[in-house]
C-alpha positions in Angstrom: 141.1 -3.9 27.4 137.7 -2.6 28.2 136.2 -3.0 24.5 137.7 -6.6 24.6 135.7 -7.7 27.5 132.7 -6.3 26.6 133.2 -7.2 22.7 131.4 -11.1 23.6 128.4 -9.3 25.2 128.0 -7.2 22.5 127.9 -9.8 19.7 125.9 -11.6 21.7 123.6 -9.0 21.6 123.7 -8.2 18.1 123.0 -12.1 17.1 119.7 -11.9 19.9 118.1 -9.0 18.4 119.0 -10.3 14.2 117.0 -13.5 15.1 113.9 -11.6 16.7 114.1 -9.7 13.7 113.9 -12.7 11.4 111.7 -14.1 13.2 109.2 -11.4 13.0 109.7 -10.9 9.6 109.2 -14.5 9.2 105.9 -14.6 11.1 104.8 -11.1 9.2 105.8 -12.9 6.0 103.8 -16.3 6.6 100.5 -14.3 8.3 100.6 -12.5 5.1 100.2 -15.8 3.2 97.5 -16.9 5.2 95.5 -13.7 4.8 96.2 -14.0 0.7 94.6 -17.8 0.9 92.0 -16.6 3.2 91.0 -14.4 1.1 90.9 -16.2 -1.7 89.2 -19.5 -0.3 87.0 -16.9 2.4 85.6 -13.9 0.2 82.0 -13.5 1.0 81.4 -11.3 -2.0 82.5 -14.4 -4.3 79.6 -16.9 -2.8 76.1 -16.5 -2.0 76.1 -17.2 1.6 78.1 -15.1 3.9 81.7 -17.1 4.9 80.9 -20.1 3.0 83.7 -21.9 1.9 85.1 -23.9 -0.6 86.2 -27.3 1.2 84.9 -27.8 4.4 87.4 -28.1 7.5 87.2 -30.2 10.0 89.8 -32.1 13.0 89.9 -34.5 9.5 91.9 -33.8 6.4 89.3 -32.2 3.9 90.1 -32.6 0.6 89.9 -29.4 -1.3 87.4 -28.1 -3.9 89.7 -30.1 -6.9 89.6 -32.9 -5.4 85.5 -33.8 -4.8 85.0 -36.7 -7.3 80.7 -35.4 -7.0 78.4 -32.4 -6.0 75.3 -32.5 -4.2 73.1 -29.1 -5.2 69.9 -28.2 -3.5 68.0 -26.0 -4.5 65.9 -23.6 -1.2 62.5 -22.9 -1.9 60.4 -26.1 -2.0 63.1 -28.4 -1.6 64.6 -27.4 1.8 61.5 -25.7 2.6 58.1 -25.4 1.5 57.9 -22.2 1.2 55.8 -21.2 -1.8 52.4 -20.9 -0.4 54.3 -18.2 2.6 55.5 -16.1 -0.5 52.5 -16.3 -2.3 51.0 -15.6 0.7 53.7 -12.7 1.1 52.9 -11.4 -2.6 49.6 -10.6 -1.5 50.3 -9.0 1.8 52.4 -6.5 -0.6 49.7 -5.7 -3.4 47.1 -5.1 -0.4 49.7 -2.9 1.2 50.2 -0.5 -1.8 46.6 -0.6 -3.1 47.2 -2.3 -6.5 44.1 -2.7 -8.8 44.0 -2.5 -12.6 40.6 -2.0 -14.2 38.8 -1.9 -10.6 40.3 -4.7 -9.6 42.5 -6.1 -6.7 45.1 -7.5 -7.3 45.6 -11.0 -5.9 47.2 -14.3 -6.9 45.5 -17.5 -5.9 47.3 -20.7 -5.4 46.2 -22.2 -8.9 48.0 -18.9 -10.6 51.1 -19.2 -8.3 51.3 -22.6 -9.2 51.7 -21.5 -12.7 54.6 -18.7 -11.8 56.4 -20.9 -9.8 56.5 -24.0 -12.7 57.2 -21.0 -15.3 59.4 -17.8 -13.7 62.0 -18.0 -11.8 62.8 -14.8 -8.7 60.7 -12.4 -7.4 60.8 -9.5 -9.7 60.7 -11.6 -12.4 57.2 -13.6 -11.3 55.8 -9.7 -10.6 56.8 -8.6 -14.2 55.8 -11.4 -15.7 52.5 -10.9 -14.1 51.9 -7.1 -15.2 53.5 -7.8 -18.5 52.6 -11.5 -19.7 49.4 -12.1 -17.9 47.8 -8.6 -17.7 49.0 -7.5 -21.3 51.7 -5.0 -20.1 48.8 -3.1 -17.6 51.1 -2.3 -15.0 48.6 -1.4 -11.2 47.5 1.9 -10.1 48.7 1.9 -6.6 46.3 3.6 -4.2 45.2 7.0 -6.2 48.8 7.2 -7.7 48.5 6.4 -11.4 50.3 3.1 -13.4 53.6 3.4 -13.6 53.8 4.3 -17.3 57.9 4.5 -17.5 60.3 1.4 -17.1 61.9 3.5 -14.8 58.7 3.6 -12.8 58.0 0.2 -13.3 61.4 -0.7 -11.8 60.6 1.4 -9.4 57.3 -0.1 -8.0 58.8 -3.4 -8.4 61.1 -2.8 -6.3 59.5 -1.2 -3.3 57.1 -4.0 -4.0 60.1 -6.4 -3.3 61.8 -4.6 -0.2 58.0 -5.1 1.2 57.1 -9.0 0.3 60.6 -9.4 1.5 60.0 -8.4 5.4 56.7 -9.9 4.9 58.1 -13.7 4.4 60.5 -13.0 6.6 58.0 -12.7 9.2 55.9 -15.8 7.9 58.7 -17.5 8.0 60.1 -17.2 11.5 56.8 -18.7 12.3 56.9 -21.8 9.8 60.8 -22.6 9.7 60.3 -26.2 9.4 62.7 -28.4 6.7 60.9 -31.2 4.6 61.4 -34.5 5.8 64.5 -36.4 5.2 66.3 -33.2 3.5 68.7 -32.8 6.4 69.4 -36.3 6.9 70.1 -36.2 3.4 72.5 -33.2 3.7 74.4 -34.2 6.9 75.2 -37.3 5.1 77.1 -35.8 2.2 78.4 -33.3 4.7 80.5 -36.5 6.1 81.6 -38.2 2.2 84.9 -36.5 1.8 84.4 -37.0 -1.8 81.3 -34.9 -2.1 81.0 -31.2 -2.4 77.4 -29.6 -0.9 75.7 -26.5 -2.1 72.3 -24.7 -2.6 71.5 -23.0 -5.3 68.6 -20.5 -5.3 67.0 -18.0 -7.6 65.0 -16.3 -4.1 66.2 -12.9 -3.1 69.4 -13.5 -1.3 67.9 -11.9 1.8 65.2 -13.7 1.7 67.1 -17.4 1.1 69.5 -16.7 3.6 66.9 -16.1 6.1 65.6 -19.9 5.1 68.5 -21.3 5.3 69.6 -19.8 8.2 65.9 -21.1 10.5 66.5 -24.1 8.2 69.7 -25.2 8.1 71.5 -23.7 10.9 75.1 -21.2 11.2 76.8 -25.1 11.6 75.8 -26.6 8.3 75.7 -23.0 6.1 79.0 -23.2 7.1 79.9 -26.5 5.5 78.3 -26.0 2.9 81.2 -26.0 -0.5 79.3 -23.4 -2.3 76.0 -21.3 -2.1 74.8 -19.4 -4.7 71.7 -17.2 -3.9 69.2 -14.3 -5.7 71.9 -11.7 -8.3 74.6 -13.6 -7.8 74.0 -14.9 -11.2 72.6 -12.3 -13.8 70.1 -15.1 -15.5 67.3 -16.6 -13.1 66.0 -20.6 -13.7 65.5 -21.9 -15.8 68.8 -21.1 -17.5 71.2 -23.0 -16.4 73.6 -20.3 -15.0 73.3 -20.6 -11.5 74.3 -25.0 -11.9 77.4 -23.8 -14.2 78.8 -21.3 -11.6 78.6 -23.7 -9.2 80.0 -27.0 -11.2 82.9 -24.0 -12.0 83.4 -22.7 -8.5 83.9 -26.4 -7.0 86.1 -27.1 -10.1 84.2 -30.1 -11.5 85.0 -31.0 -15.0 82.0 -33.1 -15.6 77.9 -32.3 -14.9 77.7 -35.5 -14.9 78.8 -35.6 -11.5 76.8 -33.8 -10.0 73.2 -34.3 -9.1 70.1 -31.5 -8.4 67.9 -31.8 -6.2 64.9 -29.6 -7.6 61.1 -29.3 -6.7 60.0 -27.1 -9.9 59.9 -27.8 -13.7 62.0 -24.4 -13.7 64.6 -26.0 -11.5 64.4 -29.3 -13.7 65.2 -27.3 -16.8 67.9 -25.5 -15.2 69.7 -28.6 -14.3 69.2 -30.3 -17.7 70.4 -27.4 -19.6 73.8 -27.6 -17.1 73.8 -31.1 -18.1 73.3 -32.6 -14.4 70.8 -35.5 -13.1 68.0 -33.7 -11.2 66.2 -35.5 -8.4 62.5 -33.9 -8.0 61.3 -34.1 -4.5 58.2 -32.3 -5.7 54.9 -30.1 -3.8 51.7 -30.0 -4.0 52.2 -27.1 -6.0 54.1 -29.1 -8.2 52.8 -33.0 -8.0 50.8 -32.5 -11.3 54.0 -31.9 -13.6 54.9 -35.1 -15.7 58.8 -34.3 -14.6 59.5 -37.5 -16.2 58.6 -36.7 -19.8 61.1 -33.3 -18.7 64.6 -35.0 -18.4 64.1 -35.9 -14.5 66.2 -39.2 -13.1 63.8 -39.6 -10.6 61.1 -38.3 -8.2 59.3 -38.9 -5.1 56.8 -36.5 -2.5 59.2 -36.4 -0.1 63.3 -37.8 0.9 62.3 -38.8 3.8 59.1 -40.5 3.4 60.6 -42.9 1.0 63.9 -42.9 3.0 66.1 -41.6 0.3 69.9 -41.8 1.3 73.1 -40.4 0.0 74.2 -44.2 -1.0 70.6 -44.4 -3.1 72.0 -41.6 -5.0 75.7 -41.8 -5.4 76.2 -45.8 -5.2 75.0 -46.5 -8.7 77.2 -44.0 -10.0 80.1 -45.2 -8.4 79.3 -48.6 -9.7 77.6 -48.4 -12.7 79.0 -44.4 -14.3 76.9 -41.3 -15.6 74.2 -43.6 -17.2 73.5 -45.1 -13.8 70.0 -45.2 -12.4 69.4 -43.4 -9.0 66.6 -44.2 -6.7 66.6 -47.7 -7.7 63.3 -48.9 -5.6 62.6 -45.9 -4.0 61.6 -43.2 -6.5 57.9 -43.2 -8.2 57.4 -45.4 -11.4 57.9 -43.9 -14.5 54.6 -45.4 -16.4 50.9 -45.2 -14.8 51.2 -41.3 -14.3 48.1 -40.6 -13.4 47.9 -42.9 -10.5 51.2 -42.1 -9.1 50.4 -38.2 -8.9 47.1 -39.1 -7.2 49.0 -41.2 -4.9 51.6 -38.9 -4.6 50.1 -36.2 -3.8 48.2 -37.1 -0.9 51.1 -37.2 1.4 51.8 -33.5 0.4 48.2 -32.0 0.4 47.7 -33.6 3.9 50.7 -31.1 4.8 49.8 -28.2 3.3 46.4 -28.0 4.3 47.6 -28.1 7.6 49.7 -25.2 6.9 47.6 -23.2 4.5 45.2 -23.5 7.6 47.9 -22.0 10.3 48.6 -19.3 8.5 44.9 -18.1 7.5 44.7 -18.0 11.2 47.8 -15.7 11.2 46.4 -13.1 8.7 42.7 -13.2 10.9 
């Protein structure tokens, strides 16, 4: 009589703790599915830029990476930032620091011979090796009393303290000059709205370094829109091969290059898009004004985004309307014919601004 009475409570106590049990299983089961496409969508290790992602995620329904009809790429150095007179500026601050001369003499790059590196090598170990090796005739720098490194181990080695050191150098410049180019934001935050378009930057800077930039530059908010990044070894071959542009076109899981467009500042950068088969965009330097990009393979060019108010729709309209074989910049970029009098012109709006700098930061090294 007893067991009967109680029988109900039990069975009702049976069923209670079966559904928390399901339950739980249920929740264990779909947080483990989360954490398997968070993973997969979220793993720093698989993209330049620490947590950037593939589509970016909004209150709005983001399409994802397969579903971007175009990519916008940047590249960092020059484009986002001018940065190549601080690490030139920075390459010097690390030969003083560890005594380099060959044959008696200092060794020092002006802003004539960097202009040269930076239109012909792409990273920072590369421009140093190129220097010792190309330029010098494989004479690799006594440093202090200590002689040339005579080994490629030793080279390596010197190279790379030589690195670590230009590295906190810039670093320190740059906290100091963190100021984006004119128009490149505007630029960015306006594919950052177009559904349809993936952003990334790809760089061939340290990845310390470049993160540093974009991070003064950019800000935590947009590097973590951004589709894909793609900075320093993540690619084994520097600019100009095209490697870095192909990773990216792969990672966003666009069939074509021809939908995507570069954004470059550097012959090296203009090569690297061409050989991925992408439109580059030169928004050059003065480092840089003097290169006929045009007789390279580039679509278009102009000193500055800003100063000739280049907007997404300047870029991406004509292909929308008219396909791949559409011209961008319609208006706004320089002409194609009368070289010589548009780098003149040019180049004026870019000197004016680097002077200024190149002038601030003397004052800094005084």
């Amino acid at each position: 009589m007893t067991t009967n009475r109680f029988l109900p409570l039990l069975l009702s106590f049976v069923s209670i703790i079966s559904f928390k049990s399901a339950f739980s299983f249920s929740v264990v089961s779909l947080q483990n599915n989360k954490n398997i496409v968070s993973s997969s969508r979220y793993n720093s290790n698989h993209h330049g830029c620490n947590n950037v992602r593939y589509s970016r995620t909004t209150t709005n329904n983001r399409l994802q990476a397969a579903n971007y009809e175009y990519a916008l790429l940047f590249d960092c150095d020059g484009v986002i930032l001018e940065t190549e007179e601080l690490h030139r500026r920075a390459y010097n601050a690390a030969f003083e620091e560890f005594g380099l001369t060959i044959d008696g003499e200092s060794v020092h790059w002006s802003v004539e011979y960097y202009d040269m590196l930076q239109n012909t090598v792409g990273g920072g170990k590369p421009k140093m090796f190129f220097h010792f090796r190309n330029t010098m005739n494989g004479k690799f720098p006594m440093s202090g009393t200590r002689p040339a490194p005579a080994t490629e181990a030793e080279q390596q080695a010197l190279i790379d303290a030589l690195q670590e050191f230009k590295t906190k150098q810039y670093k320190t410049l740059l906290a100091t000059q963190a100021v984006p180019r004119p128009g490149v934001l505007e630029l960015m935050d306006e594919a950052l709205q177009d559904p349809t378009i993936a952003v990334g930057v790809c760089s061939a800077s340290s990845k310390e370094a470049a993160q540093r930039t974009l991070e003064l530059t950019l800000g935590p908010q947009r590097v973590q829109q951004l589709n894909v990044c793609i900075l320093g070894d993540d690619v084994s071959a520097r600019k100009p091969d095209p490697m870095i542009y192909n990773v990216a076109r792969e990672r966003l899981v666009l069939t074509s290059p021809d939908s995507c467009v570069v954004i470059e500042d550097s012959l090296i950068g203009l090569q690297a898009a061409n050989g991925a088969g992408m439109k580059c965009v030169i928004t050059y330097t003065s480092g840089t004004a003097a290169v006929d990009f045009y007789a390279h393979g580039a679509c278009a060019k102009v000193p500055e985004l800003g100063s000739r108010n280049v907007c997404l729709d300047d870029i991406f309209g004509p292909l929308r309307r008219d396909g791949p074989n559409a011209e961008l910049l319609v208006g706004k970029k320089d002409p194609i014919n009368n070289v010589a009098s548009y780098q003149q012109q040019s180049a004026a709006a870019v000197l004016g601004r680097s002077a200024t700098t190149s002038s601030y930061l003397d004052s800094l090294s005084r």
